[in-house]
N, C-alpha and C positions, 0 to 999 in steps of 0.2 A: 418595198416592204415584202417581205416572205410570209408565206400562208400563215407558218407558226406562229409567226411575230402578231400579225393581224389576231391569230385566233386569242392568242393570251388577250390583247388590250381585248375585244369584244367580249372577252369574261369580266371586266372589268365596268364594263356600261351599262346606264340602266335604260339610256334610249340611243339609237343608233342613227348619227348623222354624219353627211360626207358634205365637205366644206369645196365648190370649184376655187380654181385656181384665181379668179377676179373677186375673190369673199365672197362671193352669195355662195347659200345653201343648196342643196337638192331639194326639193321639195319635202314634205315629210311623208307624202303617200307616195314614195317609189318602190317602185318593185325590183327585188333582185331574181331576174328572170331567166338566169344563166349563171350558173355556175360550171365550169368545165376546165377542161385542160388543151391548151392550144401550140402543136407542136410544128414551130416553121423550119423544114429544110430546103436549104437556098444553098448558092453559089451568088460568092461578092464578087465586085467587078474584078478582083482580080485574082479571080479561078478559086479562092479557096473556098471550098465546100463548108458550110455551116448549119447546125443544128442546132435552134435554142428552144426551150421549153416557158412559158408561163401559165400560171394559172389566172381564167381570164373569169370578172364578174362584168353581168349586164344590167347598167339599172336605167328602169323605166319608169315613167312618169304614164298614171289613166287618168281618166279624170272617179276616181274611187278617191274620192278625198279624205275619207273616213278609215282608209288600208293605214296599220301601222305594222311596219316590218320591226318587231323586239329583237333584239341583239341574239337571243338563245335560239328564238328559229330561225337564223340565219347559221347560228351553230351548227343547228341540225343539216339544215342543207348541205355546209362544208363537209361535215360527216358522214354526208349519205353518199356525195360527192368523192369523199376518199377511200371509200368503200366500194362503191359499185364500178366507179370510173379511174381509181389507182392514182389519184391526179396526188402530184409528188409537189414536197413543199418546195414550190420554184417563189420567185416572185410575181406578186400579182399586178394586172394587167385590167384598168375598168375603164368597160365602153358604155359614152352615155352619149344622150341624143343629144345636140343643139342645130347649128343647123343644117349637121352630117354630123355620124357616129364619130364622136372623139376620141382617142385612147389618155388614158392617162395613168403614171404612175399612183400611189396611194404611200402616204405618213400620216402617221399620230401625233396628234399636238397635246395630248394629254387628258384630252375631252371628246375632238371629235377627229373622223376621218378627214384627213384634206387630199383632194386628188391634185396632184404635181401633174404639171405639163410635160407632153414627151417634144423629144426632135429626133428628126432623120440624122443619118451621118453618114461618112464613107468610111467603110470597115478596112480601104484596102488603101489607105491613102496613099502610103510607101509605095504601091505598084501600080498605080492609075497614073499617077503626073499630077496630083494635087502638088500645090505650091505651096510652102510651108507658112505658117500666119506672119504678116509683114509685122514688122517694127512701128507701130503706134507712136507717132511723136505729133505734140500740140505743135501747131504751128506758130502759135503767139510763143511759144519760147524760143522758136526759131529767128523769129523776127527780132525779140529782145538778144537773145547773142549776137547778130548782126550789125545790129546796131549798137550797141557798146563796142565791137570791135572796126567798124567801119565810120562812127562818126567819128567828127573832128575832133583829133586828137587820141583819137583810140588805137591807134600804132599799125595801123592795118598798112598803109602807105607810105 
């Protein structure tokens, strides 16, 4: 999800909750403790040089049980954040604790945030020697055509 997209549904809320990826919730005293812009330039494994941009949120769990982050100063934060630090509407990027920093994408479900799981991957597949994804076949159907055409009477001999 892109900043803008985020920012629109967060006008729309009257409490602000991010759903993980296995249903449970975030707590509801988290803190968004980083808002910023995080720009990685790399080289993939096969030489091409790369630059991507996200905008990254950080949310944190204290034990402040009583913190409730509202949807508008979270507003404000993104605004103070597009102001002072330029951070450009990429898509967002949120790191939260379990039991190491996770990253996760973010969607709206029409109610609340849900953080999507990420994956690695090779950008360079074509020029590393990845092997192209094999041919998926069940074996039990392999075994039924065989056998229709190898038992008796199945014309195989």
């Amino acid at each position: 999800m892109k900043l803008s997209d985020f920012k629109k549904q967060l006008s729309t809320l009257a409490d602000l909750n991010f759903v993980l990826p296995n249903g449970t919730f975030v707590s509801k005293h988290f803190h968004v403790t980083e808002v910023g812009q995080v720009t990685k330039h790399f080289i993939d494994c096969g030489g091409t040089v790369r630059n991507e941009k996200v905008v990254n949120f950080q949310l944190w769990e204290a034990n402040d049980v009583d913190h409730r982050l509202a949807p508008q100063k979270l507003k404000d934060i993104i605004s103070l954040s597009e102001k002072v630090l330029e951070v450009e509407d990429a898509e967002i990027e949120v790191e939260y604790q379990g039991d190491t920093i996770g990253k996760y994408g973010v969607e709206f479900n029409g109610k609340d945030f849900e953080l999507t799981s990420t994956t690695t991957n090779c950008l360079a597949q074509d020029k590393c020697g990845i092997p192209a994804d094999k041919l998926k076949v069940n074996l039990n159907d392999l075994k039924n055509k065989s056998q229709s055409c190898c038992a008796p009477g199945g014309g195989c001999c």
